[in-house]
PAMIDREN-671605 format. One line per 2 residues: their letters; for each residue z, y, x of C-alpha. Coordinates in Angstrom, 2 decimals, padded with zeros to 5 digits. Layout:
# PAMIDREN-671605
A) Z/Y/X | ...
***
This chain:
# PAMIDREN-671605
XX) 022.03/-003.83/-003.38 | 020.58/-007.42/-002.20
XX) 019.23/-007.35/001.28 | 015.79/-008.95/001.73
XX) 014.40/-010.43/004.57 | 012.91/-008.66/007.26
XX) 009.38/-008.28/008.82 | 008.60/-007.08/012.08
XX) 004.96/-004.82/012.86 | 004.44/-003.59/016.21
XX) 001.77/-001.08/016.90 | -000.24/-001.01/019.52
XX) 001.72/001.31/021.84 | 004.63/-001.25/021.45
XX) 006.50/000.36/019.23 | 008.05/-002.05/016.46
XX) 008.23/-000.97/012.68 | 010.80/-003.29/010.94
XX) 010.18/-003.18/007.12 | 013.44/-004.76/005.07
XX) 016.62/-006.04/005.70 | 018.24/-003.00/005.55
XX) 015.83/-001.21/007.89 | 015.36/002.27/007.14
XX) 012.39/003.11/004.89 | 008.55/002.11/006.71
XX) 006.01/004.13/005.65 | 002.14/002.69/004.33
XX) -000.05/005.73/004.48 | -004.02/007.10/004.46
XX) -006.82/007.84/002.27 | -007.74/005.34/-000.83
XX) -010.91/004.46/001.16 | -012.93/005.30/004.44
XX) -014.73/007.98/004.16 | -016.00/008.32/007.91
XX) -014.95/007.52/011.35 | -014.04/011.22/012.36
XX) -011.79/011.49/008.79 | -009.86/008.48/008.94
XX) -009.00/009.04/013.01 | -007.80/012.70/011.51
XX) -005.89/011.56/008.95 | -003.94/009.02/010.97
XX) -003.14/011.41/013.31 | -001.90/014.25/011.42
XX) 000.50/011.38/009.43 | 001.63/010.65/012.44
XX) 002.49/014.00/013.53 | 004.15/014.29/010.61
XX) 005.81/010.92/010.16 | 006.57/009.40/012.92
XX) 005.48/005.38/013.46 | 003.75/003.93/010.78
XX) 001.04/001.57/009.01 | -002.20/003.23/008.55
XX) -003.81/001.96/005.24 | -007.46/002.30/004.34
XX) -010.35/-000.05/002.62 | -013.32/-000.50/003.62
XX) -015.14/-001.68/000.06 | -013.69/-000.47/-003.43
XX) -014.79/-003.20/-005.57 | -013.29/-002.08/-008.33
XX) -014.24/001.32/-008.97 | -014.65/002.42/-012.54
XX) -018.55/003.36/-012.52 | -021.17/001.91/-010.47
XX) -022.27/004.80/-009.21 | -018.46/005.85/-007.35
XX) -018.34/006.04/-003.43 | -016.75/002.01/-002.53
XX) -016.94/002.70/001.43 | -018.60/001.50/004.61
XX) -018.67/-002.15/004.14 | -016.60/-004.82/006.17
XX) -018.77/-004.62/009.27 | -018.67/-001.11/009.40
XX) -015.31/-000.92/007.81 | -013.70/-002.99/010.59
XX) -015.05/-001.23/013.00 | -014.19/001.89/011.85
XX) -010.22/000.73/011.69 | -010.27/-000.96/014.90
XX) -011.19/002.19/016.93 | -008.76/004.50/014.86
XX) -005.80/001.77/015.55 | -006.64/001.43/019.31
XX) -006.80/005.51/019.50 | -004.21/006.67/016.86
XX) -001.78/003.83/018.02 | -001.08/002.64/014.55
XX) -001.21/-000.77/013.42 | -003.48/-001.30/009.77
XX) -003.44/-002.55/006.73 | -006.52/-003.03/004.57
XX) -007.30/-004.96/001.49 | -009.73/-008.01/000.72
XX) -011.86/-009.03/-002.49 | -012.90/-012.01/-001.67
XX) -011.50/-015.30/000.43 | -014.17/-015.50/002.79
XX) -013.29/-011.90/004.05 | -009.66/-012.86/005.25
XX) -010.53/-014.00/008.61 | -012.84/-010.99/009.34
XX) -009.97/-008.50/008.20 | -007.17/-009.97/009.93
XX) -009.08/-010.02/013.22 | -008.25/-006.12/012.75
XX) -005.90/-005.72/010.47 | -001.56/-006.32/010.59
XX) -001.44/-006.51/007.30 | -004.21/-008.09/004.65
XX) -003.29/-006.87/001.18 | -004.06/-008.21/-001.78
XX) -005.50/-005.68/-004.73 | -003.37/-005.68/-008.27
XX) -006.25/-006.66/-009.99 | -006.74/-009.88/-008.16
XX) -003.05/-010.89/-007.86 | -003.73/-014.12/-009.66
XX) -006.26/-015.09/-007.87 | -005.72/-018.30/-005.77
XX) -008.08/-018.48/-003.52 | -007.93/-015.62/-002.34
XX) -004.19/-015.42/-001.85 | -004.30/-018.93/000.06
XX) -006.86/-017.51/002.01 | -005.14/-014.03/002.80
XX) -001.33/-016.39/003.80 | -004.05/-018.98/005.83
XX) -004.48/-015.64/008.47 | -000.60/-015.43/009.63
XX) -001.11/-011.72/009.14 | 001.65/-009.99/006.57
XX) 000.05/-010.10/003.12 | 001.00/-007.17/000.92
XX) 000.40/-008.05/-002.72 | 000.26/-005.38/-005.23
XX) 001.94/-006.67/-008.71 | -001.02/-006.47/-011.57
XX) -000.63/-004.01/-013.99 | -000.75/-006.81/-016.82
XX) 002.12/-008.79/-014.63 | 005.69/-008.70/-015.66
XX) 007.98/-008.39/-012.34 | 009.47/-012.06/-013.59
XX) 006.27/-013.85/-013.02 | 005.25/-012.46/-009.78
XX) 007.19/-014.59/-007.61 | 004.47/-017.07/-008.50
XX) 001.90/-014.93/-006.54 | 003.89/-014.88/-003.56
XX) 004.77/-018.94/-003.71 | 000.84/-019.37/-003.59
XX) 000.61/-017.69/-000.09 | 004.07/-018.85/001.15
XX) 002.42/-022.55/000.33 | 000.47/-021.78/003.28
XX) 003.53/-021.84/005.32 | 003.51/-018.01/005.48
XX) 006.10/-016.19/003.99 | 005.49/-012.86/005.47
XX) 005.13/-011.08/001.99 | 005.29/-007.31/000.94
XX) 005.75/-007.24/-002.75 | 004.10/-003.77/-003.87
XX) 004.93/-002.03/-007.41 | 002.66/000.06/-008.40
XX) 003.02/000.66/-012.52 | 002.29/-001.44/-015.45
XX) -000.49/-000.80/-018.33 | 001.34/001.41/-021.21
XX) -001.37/001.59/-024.02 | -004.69/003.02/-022.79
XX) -005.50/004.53/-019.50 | -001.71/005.11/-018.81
XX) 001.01/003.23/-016.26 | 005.19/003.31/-016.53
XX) 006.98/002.57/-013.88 | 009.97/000.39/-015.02
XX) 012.47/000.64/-012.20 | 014.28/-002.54/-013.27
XX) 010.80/-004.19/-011.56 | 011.80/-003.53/-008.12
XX) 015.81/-004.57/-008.46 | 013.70/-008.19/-009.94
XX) 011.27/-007.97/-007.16 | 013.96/-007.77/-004.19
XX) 015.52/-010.99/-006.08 | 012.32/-013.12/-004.37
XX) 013.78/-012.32/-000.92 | 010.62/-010.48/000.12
XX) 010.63/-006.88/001.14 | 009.51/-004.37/-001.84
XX) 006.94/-001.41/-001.43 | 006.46/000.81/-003.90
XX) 003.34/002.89/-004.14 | 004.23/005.99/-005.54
XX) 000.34/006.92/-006.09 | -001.35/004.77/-007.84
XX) 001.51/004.25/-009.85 | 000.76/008.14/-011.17
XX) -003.07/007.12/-011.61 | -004.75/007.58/-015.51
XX) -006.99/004.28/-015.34 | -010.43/005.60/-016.51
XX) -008.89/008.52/-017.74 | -011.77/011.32/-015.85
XX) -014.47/009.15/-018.00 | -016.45/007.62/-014.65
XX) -013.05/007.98/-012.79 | -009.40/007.18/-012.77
XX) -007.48/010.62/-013.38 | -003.82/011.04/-012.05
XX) -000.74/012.85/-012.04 | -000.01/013.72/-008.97
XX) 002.92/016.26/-009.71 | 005.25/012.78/-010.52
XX) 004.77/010.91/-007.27 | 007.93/013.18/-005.93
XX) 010.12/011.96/-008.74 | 008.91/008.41/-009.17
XX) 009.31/008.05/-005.13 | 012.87/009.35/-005.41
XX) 014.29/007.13/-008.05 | 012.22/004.40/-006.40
XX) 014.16/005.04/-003.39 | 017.67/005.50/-004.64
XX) 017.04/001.93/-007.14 | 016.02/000.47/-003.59
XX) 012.69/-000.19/-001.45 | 012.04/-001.25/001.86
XX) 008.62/000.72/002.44 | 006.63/003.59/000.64
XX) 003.22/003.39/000.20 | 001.51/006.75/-000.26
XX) -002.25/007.54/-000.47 | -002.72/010.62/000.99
XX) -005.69/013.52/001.58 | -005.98/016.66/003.11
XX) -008.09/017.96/000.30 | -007.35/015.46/-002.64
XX) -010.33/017.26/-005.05 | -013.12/016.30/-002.34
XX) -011.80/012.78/-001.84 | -014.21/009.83/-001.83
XX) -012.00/007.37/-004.42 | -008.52/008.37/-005.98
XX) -008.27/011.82/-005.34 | -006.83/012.72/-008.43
XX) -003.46/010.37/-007.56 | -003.59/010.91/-003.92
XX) -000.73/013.11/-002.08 | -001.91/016.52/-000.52
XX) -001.31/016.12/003.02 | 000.70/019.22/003.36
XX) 003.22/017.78/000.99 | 004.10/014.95/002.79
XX) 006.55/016.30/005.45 | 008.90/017.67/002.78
XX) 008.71/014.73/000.67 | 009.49/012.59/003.39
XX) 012.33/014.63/004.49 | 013.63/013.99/001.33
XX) 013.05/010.29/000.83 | 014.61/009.51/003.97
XX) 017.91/011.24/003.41 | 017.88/009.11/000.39
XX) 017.26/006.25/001.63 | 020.05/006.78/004.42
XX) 022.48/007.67/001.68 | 021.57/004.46/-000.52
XX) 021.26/001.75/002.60 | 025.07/003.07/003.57
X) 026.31/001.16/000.61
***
């Protein structure tokens, strides 16, 4: 298995959370969106209770939900706040996602990592504006983008003169309101160099397919994670709820909470077993 490089995120207790070349797995974890200040600072510590040292993820706008009328979050003021106190409190450094280029700056004044949604992974402004911060930029491969082409995504930011770049899979479009995960995408992916996520969530999601909402599957993240694992990833990015039915956005893809100690347990044997060789 190739090696890719390796990137370095230290929280704010000092610990450091090496993600690729050959480190053991990282871990990108929270809820889909904010939901409030009191859930979020939850969440991120019950993770890490259960996890161990890791990247808290949450957004603070959903810009693409499916109906007009979904939850999208607090906003980027509000948003930014919200992550700032949780980080300084929880001890866990952030990663959130921008829309737009003119919220880069704002979002890496808080955030470790500025991630770029699958939807807008062609979109050049933004990703010069996302690699302009310094921050790690996490870009999530579009669903419409074969695994061939998306090295051209990451040379845009790494024309910046950063090439601090998570490359996420996260399932491509198979008919209507349906993903497949090809694992042959993440063996291509590692070829760039850059360390590869996979998001075993939204790679389970139905797009659309709760009529106003995306649906999921959440009974295949387990599976998908482990042959994600054992083809060979450098972090796992899991959206995760206590109570996934009464989530805000994506609770029909999102990981219970209480599975995610077992699962990990799991994973990481895995991964121990696969990195040997």
């Amino acid at each position: 298995m190739s090696t890719t490089r390796q990137l370095v995120v230290e929280t704010p207790d000092g610990e450091i959370i090496h993600i690729g070349g050959g480190a053991p797995l990282a871990l990108i974890c929270g809820p889909c969106v904010i939901e409030s200040e009191a859930h979020l600072h939850f969440l991120a510590t019950e993770i890490k209770r259960i996890a161990g040292p890791f990247i808290l993820k949450a957004s603070f706008d959903k810009a693409n939900r499916s109906s007009l009328y979904s939850y999208r979050g607090p906003g980027l003021d509000e948003g930014l706040r919200i992550l700032a106190a949780v980080k300084q409190a929880c001890g866990v450094p952030v990663l959130t996602d921008i829309h737009e280029p003119w919220q880069a700056e704002r979002a890496a004044e808080v955030a470790d990592i500025v991630q770029i949604p699958a939807f807008l992974c062609r979109q050049t402004d933004l990703l010069l504006a996302a690699g302009r911060t310094g921050k790690i930029v996490n870009i999530k491969k579009g669903q419409f983008v074969a695994p061939e082409d998306f090295w051209l995504a990451a040379e845009k930011v790494a024309s910046t003169g950063n090439d601090r770049i998570l490359l996420t899979e996260r399932g491509t479009c198979f008919g209507y309101r349906n993903l497949v995960v090809d694992m042959r995408s993440l063996v291509i992916l590692r070829d760039t160099g850059y360390p590869v996520v996979f998001d075993a969530t939204h790679s389970v999601q139905l797009p659309g397919g709760a009529g106003h909402s995306s649906g999921g599957q959440p009974r295949f993240i387990e599976p998908l994670a482990r042959a994600a694992v054992a083809v060979g990833i450098d972090a796992l990015f899991l959206e995760v709820h206590e109570e996934p039915s009464r989530a805000l956005s994506d609770g029909p893809n999102a990981l219970p909470l209480d599975w995610l100690g077992s699962l990990l347990d799991k994973l990481r044997a895995l991964d121990r077993l696969v990195k040997q060789f």
